[in-house]
C-alpha positions as CSV (number, residue, x, y, z in Angstrom):
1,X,97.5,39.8,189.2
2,X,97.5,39.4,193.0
3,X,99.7,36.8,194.6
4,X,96.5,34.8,195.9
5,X,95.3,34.6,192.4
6,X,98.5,32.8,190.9
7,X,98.6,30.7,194.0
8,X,95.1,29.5,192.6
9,X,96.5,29.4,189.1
10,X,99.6,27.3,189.9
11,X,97.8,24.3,192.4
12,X,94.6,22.4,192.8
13,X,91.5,23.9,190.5
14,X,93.3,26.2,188.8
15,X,96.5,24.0,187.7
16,X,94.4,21.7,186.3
17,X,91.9,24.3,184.3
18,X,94.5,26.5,182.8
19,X,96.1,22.9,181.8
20,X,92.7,21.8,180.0
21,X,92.6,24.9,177.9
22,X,92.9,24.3,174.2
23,X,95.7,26.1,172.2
24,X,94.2,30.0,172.4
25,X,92.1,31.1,169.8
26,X,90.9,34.7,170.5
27,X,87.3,34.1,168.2
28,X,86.9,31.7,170.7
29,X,87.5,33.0,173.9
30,X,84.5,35.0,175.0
31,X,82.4,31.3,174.3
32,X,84.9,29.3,176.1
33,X,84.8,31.5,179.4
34,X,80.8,31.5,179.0
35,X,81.4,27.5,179.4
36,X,83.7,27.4,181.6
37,X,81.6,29.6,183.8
38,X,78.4,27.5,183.2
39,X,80.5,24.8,184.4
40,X,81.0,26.5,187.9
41,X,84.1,27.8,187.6
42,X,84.3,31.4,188.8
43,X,84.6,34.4,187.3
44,X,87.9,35.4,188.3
45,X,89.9,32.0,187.8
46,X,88.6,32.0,184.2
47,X,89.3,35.3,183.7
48,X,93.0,34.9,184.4
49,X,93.5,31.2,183.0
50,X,92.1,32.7,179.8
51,X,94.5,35.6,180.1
52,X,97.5,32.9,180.7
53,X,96.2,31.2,177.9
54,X,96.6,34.0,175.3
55,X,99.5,35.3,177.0
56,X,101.4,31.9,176.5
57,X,100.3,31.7,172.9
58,X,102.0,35.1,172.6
59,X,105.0,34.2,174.4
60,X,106.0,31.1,172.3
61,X,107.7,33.6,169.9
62,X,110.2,34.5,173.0
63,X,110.1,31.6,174.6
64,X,109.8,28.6,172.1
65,X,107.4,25.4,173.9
66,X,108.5,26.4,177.4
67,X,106.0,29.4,177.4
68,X,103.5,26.6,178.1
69,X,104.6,26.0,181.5
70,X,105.7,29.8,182.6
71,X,102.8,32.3,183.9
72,X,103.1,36.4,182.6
73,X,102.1,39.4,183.1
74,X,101.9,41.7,179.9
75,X,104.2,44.1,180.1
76,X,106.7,41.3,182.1
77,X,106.6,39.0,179.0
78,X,107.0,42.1,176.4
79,X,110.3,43.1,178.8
80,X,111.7,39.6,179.2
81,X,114.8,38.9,178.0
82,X,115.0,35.7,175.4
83,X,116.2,32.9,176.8
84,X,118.9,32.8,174.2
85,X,120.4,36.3,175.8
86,X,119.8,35.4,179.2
87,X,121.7,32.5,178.7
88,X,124.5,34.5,177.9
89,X,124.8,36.4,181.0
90,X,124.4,33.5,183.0
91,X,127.6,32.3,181.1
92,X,129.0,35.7,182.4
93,X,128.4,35.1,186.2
94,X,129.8,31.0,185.7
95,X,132.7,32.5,183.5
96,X,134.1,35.0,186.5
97,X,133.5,32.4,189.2
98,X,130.5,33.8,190.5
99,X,128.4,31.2,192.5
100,X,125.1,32.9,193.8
101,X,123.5,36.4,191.6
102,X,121.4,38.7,193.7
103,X,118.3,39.7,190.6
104,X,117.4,43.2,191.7
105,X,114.0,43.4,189.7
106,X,113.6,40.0,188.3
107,X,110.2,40.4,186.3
108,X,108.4,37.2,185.5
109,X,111.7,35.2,186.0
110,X,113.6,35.1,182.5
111,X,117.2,36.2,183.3
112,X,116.7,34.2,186.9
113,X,115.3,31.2,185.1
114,X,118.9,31.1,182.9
115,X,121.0,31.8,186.2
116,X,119.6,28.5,188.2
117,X,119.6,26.8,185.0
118,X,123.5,27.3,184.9
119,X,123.8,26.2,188.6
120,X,124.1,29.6,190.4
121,X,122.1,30.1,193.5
122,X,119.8,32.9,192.5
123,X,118.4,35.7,195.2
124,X,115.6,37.4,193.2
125,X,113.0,40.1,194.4
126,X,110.5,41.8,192.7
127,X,108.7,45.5,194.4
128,X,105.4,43.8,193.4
129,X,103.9,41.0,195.1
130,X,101.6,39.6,191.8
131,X,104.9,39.6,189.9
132,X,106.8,38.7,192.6
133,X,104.8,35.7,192.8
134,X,104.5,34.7,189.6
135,X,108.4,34.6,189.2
136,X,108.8,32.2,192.2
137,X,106.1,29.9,190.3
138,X,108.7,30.1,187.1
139,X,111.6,29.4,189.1
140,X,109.7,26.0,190.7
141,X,112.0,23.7,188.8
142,X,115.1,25.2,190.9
143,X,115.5,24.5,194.0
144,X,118.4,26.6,194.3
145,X,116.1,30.1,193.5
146,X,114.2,31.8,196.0
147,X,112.2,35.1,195.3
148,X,110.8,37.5,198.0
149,X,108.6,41.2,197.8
150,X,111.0,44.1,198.0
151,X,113.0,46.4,196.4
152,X,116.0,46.4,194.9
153,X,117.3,49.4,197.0
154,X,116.3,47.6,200.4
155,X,118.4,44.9,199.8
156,X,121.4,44.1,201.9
157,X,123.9,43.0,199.7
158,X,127.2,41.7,201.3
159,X,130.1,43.7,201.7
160,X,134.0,43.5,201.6
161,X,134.8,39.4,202.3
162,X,131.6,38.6,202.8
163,X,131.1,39.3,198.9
164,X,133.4,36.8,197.5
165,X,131.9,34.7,195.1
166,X,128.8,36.9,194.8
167,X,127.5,39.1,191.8
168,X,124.3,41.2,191.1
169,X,121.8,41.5,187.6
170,X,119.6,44.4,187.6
171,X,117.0,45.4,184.6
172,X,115.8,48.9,185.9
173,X,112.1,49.5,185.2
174,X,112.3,51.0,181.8
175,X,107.7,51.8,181.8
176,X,106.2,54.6,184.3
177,X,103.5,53.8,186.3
178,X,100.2,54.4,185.9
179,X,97.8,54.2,183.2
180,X,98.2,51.5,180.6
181,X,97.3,51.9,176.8
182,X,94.7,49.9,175.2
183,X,97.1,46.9,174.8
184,X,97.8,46.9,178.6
185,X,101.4,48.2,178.2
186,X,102.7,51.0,180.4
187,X,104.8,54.0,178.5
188,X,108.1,53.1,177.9
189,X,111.1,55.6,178.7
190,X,114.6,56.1,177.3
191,X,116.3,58.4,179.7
192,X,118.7,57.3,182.9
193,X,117.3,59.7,185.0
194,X,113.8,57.6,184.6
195,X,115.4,54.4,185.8
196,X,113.7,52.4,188.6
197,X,116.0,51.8,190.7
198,X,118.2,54.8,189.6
199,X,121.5,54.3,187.5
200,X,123.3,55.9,190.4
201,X,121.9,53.1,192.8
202,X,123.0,50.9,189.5
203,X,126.4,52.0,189.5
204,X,126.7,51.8,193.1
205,X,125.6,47.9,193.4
206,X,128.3,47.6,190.3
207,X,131.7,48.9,192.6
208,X,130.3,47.0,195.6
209,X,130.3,43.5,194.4
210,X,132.8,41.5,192.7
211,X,130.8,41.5,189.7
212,X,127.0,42.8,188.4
213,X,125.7,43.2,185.5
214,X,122.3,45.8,184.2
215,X,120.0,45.7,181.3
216,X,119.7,48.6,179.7
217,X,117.7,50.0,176.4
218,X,119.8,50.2,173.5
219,X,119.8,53.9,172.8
220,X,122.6,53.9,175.9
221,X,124.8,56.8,175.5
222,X,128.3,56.4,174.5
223,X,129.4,58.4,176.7
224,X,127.9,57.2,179.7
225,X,129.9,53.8,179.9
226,X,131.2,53.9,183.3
227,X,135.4,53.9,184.1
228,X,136.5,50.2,183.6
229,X,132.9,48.9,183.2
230,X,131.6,47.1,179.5
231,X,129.0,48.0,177.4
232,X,127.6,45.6,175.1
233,X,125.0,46.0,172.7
234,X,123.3,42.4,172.1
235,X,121.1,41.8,168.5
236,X,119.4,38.6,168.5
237,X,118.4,37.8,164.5
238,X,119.3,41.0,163.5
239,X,117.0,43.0,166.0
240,X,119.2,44.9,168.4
241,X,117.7,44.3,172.0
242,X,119.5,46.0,174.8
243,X,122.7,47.0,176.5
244,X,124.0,45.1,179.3
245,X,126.5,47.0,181.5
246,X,129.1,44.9,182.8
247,X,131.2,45.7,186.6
248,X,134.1,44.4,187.7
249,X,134.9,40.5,186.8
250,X,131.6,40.2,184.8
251,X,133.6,43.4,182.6
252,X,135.6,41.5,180.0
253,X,136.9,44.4,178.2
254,X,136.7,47.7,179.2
255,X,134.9,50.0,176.6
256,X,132.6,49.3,174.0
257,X,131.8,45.5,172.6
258,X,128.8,44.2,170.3
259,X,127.3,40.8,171.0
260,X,125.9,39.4,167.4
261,X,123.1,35.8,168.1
262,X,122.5,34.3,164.8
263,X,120.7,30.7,164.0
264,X,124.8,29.6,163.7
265,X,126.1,30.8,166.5
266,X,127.1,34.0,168.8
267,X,129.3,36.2,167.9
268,X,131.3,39.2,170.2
269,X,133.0,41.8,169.0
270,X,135.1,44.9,171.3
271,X,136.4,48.5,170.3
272,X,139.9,47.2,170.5
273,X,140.4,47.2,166.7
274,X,139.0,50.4,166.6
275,X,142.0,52.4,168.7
276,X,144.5,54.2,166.5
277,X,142.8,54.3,163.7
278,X,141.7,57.7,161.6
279,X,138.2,56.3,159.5
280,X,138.5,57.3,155.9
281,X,135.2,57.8,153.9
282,X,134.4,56.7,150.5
283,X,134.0,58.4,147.4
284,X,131.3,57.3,144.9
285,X,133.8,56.2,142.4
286,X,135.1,53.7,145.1
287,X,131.7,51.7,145.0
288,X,132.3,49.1,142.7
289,X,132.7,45.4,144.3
290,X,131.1,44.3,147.1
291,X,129.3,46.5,149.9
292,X,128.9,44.9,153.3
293,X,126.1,46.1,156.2
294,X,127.2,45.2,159.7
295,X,124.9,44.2,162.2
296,X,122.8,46.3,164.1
297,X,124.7,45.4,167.0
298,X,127.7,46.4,166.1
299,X,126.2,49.9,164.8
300,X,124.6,50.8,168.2
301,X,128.3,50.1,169.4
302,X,129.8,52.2,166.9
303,X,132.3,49.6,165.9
304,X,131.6,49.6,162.5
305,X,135.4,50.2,162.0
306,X,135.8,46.5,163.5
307,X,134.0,46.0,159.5
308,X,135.9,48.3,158.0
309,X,139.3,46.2,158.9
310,X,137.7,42.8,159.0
311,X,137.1,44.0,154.7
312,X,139.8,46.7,154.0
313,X,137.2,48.4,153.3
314,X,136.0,52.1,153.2
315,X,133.0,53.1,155.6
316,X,130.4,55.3,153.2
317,X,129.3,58.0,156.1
318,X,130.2,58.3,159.6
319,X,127.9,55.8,161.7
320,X,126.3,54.4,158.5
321,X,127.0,50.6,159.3
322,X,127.9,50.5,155.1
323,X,131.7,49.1,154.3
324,X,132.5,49.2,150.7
325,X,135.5,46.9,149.7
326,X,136.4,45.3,146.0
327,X,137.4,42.0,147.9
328,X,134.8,39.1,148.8
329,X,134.7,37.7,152.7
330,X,132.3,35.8,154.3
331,X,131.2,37.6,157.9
332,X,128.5,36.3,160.0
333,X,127.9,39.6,161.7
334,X,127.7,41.6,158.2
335,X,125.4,41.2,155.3
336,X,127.0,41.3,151.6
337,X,125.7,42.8,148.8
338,X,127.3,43.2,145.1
339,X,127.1,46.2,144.0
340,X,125.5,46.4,140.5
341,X,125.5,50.3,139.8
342,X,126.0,53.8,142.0
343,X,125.1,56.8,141.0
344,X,124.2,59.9,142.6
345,X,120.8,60.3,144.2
346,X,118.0,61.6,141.3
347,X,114.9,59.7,141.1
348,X,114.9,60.3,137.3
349,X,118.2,58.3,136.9
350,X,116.9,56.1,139.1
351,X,114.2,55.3,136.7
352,X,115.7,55.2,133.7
353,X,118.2,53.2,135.1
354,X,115.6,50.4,136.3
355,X,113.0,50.4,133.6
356,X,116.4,50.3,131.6
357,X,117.0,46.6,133.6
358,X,113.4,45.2,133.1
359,X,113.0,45.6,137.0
360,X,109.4,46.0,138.2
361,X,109.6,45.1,141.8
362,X,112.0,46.6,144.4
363,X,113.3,46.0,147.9
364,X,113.9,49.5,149.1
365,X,116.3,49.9,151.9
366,X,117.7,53.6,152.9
367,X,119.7,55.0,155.7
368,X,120.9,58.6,156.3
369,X,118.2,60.3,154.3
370,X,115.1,61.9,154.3
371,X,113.5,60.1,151.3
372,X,109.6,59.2,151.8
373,X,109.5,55.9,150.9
374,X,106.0,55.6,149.6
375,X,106.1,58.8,147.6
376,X,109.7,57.4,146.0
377,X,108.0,54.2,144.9
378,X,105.6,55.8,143.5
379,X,107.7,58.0,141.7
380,X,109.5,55.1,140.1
381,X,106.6,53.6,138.1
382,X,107.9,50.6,137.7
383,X,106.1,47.6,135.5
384,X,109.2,45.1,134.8
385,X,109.6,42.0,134.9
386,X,112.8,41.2,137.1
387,X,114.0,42.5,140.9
388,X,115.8,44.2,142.6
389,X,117.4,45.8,145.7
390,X,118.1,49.8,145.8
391,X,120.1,51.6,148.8
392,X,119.4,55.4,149.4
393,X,122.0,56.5,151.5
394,X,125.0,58.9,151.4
395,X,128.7,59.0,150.6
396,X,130.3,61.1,152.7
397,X,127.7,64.0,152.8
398,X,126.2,63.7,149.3
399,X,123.3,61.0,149.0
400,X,123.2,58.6,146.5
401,X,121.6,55.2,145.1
402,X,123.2,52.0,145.1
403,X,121.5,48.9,142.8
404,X,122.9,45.9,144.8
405,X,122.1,41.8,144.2
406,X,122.1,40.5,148.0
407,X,124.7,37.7,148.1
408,X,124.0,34.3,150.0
409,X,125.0,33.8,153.6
């Protein structure tokens, strides 16, 4: 969308059609812009007030009733970070005394929209001028925001003094350019070297300020994490979202740390309690008890051992996120399960074992093997009456089957 065309969109004729629209209803769209044209509106304000529309029912899921105000682009609202996390990294800036956050590649706005909301005065720019301009429309409310058309690299951050009191947020271009797909999406990409603007030019904004932060996929490498800089995988419901590395004062532990949003509250976690200690594996004879599956968060950060203590407990396999322990805690980054049986992994068994139980339905979970799910079910043959959950996963190297009862939260 050109910056002309949100202009339109966001004042006069165009405010006040895309604020008539009825809630979007995609059977009904192709004879509500047939009306709306027959009504003299033209063809490209109705075009894009329909595409706000639907875009706005979509983004209700990320951004609750507020999505009704705020303007998208497709791929900007799929990248956005929710509210919930960007209000977490405002917290960061307000936390190390940071008073205005340079955002090197704002997007639609999200991650600037929760810095002005916390008071900071927020410098954002965009490289393109449609999404450039759509962000400034978002960050209205805020007086204290400004946006402009460049790119991150051309902008002239302060320097030595001059810096004091200032930080930076970047959230590299993680799509190529180009062709979309049939959704309208652009490729995603995983690498660092495929950043836009580099992690080099990252890293370099991070050792100039006082403080900056960067959002980065979660498959981040380990061994990437810069000298003195923080790495923290964030999950929001369970659904691991990215990893933000954190420079200088924004860094509140150097290393490794796993950020855990739940409906009761947010939850951090660092590699602290993992130094010193030499992880012992399980046997199969040491599943009896309770088995507890940390969050996907704190997987991604490999702090699984952080469980492992929390429970005195006994990881199953290396980087399985699976903590056996006879004792009973309550954890609101870990899920608890009794475990009912274990046995080794044989589909026969596993059978016998079920019909054995009356159990005709089954919530199959599985993690370190190469089972395919829909042949197993089928295998199983199942025609009970009762339910129940099976884990296929491994002890140490050997795989095996666990029958577990979830516990409540």
């Amino acid at each position: 969308m050109d910056p002309a065309l949100v202009a339109r969109l966001t004042s006069g004729e165009g405010a006040g059609l895309l604020a008539s629209l009825p809630p979007y209803d995609e059977s009904q769209a192709l004879s509500l812009g047939l009306r709306l044209r027959t009504a003299g509106f033209d063809d490209e304000l109705v075009a894009a007030a329909l595409t706000q529309s639907r875009l706005r029912a979509r983004g209700g899921a990320k951004f609750g009733a507020d999505a009704n105000r705020l303007l998208f682009t497709a791929d900007g609202l799929e990248q956005a970070t929710r509210p919930q996390i960007a209000a977490t990294h405002a917290d960061r800036f307000v936390a190390a005394g940071l008073r205005t956050v340079h955002d090197l590649g704002c997007g639609i706005g999200s991650d600037a929209m929760a810095f002005a909301a916390a008071g900071l005065t927020v410098c954002a720019v965009d490289a393109d001028p449609g999404t450039a301009a759509i962000a400034a429309a978002n960050l209205r409310p805020w007086p204290s925001a400004s946006v402009s058309t460049q790119t991150a690299e051309s902008v002239r951050l302060p320097r030595g003094g001059s810096a004091h009191g200032v930080g930076a947020w970047l959230d590299p271009a993680r799509r190529t350019t180009g062709i979309a797909d049939i959704t309208g999406r652009t490729r995603r990409t995983f690498g660092l070297d495929e950043l836009a603007p580099s992690w080099e030019f990252v890293q370099e904004v991070g050792h100039q300020l006082p403080g900056a932060g960067a959002k980065l996929s979660p498959a981040f490498p380990h061994a990437k994490v810069p000298m003195g800089a923080e790495a923290q995988w964030t999950s929001y419901r369970g659904e691991v979202l990215e990893c933000a590395i954190w420079f200088g004062a924004l860094a509140t532990h150097a290393g490794r740390s796993a950020q855990v949003i739940t409906p009761r509250g947010t939850y951090r976690l660092t590699d602290a309690a993992c130094e010193g200690r030499i992880p012992t594996a399980a046997r199969l004879e040491d599943l009896r008890g309770h088995l507890y599956e940390a969050d996907r968060a704190v997987v991604r950060a490999g702090l699984t051992e952080v469980l492992v203590r929390a429970v005195d407990g006994l990881e199953l396999a290396m980087g399985s996120g699976y903590v056996t322990s006879p004792h009973e805690f309550a954890l609101p980054w870990a899920r608890r399960y009794a475990v009912t049986e274990a046995m080794p992994f044989n589909v026969k068994a596993i059978r016998a074992w079920l019909r054995d139980h009356d159990v005709g339905r089954v919530t199959l979970k599985k993690r370190g093997v190469t089972t395919d799910e829909v042949a197993f079910r089928r295998q199983l043959r199942l025609s009970g009456s009762r339910e129940a959950t099976v884990l296929l996963t491994r002890v140490n190297t050997a795989q095996v089957a666990l029958i577990l009862t979830p516990s409540p939260h």
